[in-house]
N, C-alpha and C positions, 0 to 999 in steps of 0.2 A: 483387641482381645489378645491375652497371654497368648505363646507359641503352643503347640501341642508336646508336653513331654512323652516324648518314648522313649524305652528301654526296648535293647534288642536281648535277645536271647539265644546265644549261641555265637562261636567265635570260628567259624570256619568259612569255606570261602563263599558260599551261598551271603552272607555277613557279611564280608569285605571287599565281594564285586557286587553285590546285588545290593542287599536291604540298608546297607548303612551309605552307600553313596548315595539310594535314590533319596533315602529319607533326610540327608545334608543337604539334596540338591533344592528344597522347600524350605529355603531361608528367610526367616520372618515368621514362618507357618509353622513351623515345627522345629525342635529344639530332642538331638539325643542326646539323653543324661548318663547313658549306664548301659553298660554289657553285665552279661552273664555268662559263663563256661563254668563247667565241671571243673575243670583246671583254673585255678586262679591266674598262673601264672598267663595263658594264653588270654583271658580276659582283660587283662593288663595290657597285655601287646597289643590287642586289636582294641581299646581304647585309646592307648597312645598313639599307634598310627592316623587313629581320625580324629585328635584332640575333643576327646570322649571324656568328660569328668568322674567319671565312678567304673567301678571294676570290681565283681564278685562273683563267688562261687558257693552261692545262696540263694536260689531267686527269689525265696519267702523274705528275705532279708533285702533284698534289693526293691522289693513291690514296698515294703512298711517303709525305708526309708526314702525311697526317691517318688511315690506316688505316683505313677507315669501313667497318664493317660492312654495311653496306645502301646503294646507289647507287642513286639513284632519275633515270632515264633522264627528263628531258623536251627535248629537242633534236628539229630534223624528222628523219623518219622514216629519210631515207634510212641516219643518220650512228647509227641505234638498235643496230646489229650495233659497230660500230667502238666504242662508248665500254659496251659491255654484256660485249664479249668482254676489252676493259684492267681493267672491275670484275672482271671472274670469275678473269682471273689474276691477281687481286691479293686473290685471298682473300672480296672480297664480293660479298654475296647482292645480286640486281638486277630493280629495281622498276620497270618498264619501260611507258611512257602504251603508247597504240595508237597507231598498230599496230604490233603487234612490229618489225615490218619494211617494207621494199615490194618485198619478194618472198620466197617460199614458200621457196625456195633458203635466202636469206640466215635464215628464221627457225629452219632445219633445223641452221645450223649453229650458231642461238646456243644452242639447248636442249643441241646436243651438249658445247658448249663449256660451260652449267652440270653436266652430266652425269661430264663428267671431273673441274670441280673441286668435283664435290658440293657445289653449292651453288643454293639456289633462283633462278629464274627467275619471275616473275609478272607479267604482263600485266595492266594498267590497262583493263581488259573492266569498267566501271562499270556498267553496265545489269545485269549478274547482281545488283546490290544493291538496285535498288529494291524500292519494297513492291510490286507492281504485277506483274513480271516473277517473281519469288520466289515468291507466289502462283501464279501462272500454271506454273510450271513445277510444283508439289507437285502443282498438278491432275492434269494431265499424266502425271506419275510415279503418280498411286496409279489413275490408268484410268478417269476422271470424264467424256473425251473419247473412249476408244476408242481405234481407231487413227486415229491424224492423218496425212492424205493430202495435206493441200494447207494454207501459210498463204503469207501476204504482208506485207511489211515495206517500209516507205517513209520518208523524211525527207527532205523538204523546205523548202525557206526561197524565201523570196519574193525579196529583195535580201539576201542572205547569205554574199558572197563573205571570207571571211577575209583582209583588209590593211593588217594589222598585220608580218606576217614572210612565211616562204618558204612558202604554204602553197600558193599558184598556179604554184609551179616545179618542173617533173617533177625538175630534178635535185637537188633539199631534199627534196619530199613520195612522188616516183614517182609519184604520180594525186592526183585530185583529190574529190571528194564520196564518190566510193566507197570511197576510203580514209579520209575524216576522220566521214564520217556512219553511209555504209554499213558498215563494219564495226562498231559498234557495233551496228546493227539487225539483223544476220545472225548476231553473235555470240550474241545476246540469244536471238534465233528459234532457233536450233539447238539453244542450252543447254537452253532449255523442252522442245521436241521431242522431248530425249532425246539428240541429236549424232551421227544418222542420217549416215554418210558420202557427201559430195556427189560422185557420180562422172559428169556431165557439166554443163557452161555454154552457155547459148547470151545475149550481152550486145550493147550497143551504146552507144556514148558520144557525148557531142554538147558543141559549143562553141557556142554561138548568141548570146548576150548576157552574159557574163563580158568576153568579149574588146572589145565596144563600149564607145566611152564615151557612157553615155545621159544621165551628168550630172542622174542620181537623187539624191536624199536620201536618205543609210542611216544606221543607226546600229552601235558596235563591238555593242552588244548583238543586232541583228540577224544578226550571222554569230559569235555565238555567244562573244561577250567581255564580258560584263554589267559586268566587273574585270577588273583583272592586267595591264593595256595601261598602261604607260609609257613605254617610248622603241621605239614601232613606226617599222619600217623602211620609207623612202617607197616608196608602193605604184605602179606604174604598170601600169594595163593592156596596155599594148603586150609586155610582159614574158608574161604569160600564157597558159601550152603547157600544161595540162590539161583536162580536162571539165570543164565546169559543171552536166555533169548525165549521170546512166547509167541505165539499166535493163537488167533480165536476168531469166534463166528457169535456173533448178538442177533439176536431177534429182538425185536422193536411193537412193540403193543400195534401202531399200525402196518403192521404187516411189513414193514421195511427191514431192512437187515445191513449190519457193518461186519467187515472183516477187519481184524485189527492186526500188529504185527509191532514188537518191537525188539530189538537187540540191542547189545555191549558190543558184542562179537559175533561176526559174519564174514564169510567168505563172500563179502559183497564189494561196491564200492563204497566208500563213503555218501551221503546223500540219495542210496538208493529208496525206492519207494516214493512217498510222500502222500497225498488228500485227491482222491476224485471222487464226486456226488455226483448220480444221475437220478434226473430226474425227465417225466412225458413230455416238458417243454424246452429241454437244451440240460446240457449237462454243464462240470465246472472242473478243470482240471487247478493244480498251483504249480505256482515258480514257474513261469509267471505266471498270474490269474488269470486265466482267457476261458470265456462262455462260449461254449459248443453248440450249435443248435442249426438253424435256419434260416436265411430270408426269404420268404417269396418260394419261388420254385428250385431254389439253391441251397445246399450245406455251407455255415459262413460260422464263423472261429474269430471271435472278436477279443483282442487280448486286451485287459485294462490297464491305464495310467495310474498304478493306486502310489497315492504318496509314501516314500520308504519309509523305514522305522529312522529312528535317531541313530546315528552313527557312535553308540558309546555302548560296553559292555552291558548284557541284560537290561536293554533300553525297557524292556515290558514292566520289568520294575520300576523304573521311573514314570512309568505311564499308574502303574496300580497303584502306587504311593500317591501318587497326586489325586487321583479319582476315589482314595478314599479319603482322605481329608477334603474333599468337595461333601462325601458323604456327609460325613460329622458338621459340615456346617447345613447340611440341607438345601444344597444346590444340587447333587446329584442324586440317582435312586442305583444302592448296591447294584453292581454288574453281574456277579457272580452269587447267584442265590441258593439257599438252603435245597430248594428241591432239587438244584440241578448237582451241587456237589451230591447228595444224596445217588443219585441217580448213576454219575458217576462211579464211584462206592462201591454200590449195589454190582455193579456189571465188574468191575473189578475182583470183588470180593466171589464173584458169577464164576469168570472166567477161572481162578486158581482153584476153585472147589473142582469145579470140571474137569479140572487135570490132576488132581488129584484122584478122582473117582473116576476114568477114563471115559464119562461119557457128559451129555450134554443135559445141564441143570436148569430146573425153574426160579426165576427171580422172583419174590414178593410174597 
C-alpha cells in the first residue's frame, strides 16, 4: 500500500519539534507533502528544513492540490475547527494538537463534521502515552485502587510564559495555562479515572506577573520549547489578555471530585505540584509511580518499574502518530475518544465560565 499523504498545517514549533518529526519518523508509512502557514514565507522555511515538497499559504489550495490523506492540525487553537472542518470536507482524516478547540461548542461541531464525512478526528492528548500515566490507568481499570474519590492535577512553571507566537492572546489561544498545560493534565486524570462525567466547576483565573515586565531571565526551554523555535514572533507583554495561572474544583457525576491547578508564572519551583488519585483500596502518587496502600497488617508504598518514554523531544507524538496510522489500518481502536475529549471541553469551558461569574457552574 501507498504511504499515507499528510499535510501539516502550521509552521511553528509545535510543527518542527513535534508533528513533522514524528510523522517523518513512519518511513514507508507515511509520506509529508506540504505545509501550510499564513505566512508563505515561513511555510517555505519549515518545508525546507524537513525536505518537505510543497509550501502554502492557502490551505483550500494545498487540500485540492496535494490530496493528503491526513492533516495534521498545528495552528493556535482558536483557528483548530476552521482548518479541521476544510480537511474533513476534503476527504481527510485530521490529527488535531490540543486542544481540540477553545470552546466545547466549537469541538461539538468538529466531531460532527468528522462524523458526516466518516472520517477520523484525533486529538493530540499526548499524556495518555506515557509509561507512567498507561500504568496508572491499567491500575485503575482492573480495581487495585478501589473506588477513586478524589485526585489532583497541577502544572506549573516558574517563568514559563510561551513567547515565541500567539499563545498570550485570547483571540489565537481563547485562554491561557489552562488550555495549553491544564488540559493535558485533566485529560490524563480522567482517562486514568475511568472518564467519570464532570457535571459541575467552581474556577478562578489570575493575571498577576505575565503581564509585568520584571525583566527576568527565562529560557524558550522554560515555557516549554527545548526546539522548534525559529522565527518567533516579537513578544510584547503589554499584549497579554490571558491567565497566568487558574485553579479549580470539578465534581464528577460519581460523587468524585478533581482539583485542578495550572500556571505560566508562579512563585513556585519549577515541577511543583504534579497527579495523586486516592482511592478505598491504596492510592497513587507520580515521579515516580508508587502505589500507596497496605499489606497484611502493614502500610507498604510500592514504587513501579514503568518503562521510560523515548529519549527524543515530544516522544508522545511519536507515540500518537504511530497509534494513529495503526488506526487507519484497523489494527488499533482510537485512544482518545469523542466522548472523552468532550468531557474534557465541557469541564474546561466549566471551569472559565465560573470565574468569570465568581461562583460554581452546572455542566450539561
Amino acid at each position: 500500500m501507498a504511504p499515507y499523504k499528510v499535510a501539516v498545517a502550521g509552521a511553528g514549533m509545535i510543527a518542527n519539534a513535534g508533528h513533522i518529526p514524528a510523522w517523518q519518523a513512519l518511513r514507508g508509512e507515511v509520506e509529508v507533502v506540504g505545509v501550510f502557514n499564513h505566512t508563505l514565507d515561513k511555510a517555505r522555511q519549515t518545508a525546507d528544513r524537513h525536505g518537505i515538497p510543497h509550501a502554502y499559504d492557502d490551505c483550500r489550495h494545498l487540500l485540492a492540490e496535494l490530496t493528503p490523506d491526513i492533516v495534521s492540525i498545528c495552528t493556535p487553537n482558536v483557528s483548530h475547527p476552521t482548518y479541521a472542518l476544510q480537511a474533513l470536507e476534503a476527504g481527510a482524516h485530521v490529527f488535531c494538537e490540543k486542544p481540540i478547540a477553545a470552546s466545547h461548542a466549537d469541538a461539538v461541531a468538529m466531531y460532527q463534521a468528522a462524523e458526516t464525512a466518516q472520517r477520523h478526528l484525533f486529538v493530540a492528548q499526548t499524556g495518555r502515552f506515557s509509561g507512567a500515566n498507561t500504568a496508572a490507568q491499567a491500575l485503575v481499570a482492573d480495581g487495585h485502587l478501589g473506588a477513586v474519590y478524589y485526585a489532583e492535577t497541577s502544572a506549573f512553571r516558574r517563568r514559563g510564559v510561551p513567547t515565541w507566537g500567539r499563545f498570550h492572546l485570547r483571540a489565537a489561544s481563547g485562554g491561557g495555562p489552562l488550555y495549553d498545560l491544564g488540559v493535558h493534565a485533566l485529560d490524563a486524570l480522567l482517562w486514568i479515572m475511568g472518564n467519570p462525567k464532570v457535571v459541575a466547576a467552581s474556577g478562578a483565573t489570575y493575571a498577576k506577573l505575565a503581564n509585568q515586565d520584571e525583566d527576568v531571565i527565562t529560557s524558550l526551554a522554560d515555557s516549554g520549547a527545548p526546539v522548534g523555535v525559529f522565527a518567533p514572533r516579537p513578544y510584547d507583554r503589554s499584549e497579554y489578555d490571558v491567565e497566568d495561572m487558574a485553579a479549580g474544583f470539578l465534581r464528577l457525576e460519581n460523587r468524585a471530585t478533581i482539583s485542578i491547578r495550572a500556571s505560566w508564572e508562579a512563585n513556585l519551583p519549577d515541577g511543583t505540584g504534579g497527579t495523586l488519585i486516592l482511592g478505598t483500596k491504596g492510592g497513587l502518587t507520580f515521579n515516580p509511580l508508587t502505589f500507596i496502600g497496605t499489606l497484611g497488617r502493614y502500610q507498604a508504598d510500592t514504587q513501579l518499574n514503568v518503562p521510560p518514554n523515548p529519549s527524543v523531544p515530544f516522544s508522545g507524538h511519536w507515540k500518537a502518530t504511530a497509534h494513529f496510522v495503526e488506526v487507519l489500518e484497523g489494527r488499533a481502536e482510537l485512544l482518545v475518544k469523542k466522548e472523552e475529549v468532550l468531557n474534557v471541553m465541557a469541564a474546561l469551558d466549566g471551569l472559565y465560565r465560573s470565574a468569570t461569574e465568581g461562583q460554581e457552574v452546572r455542566i450539561g
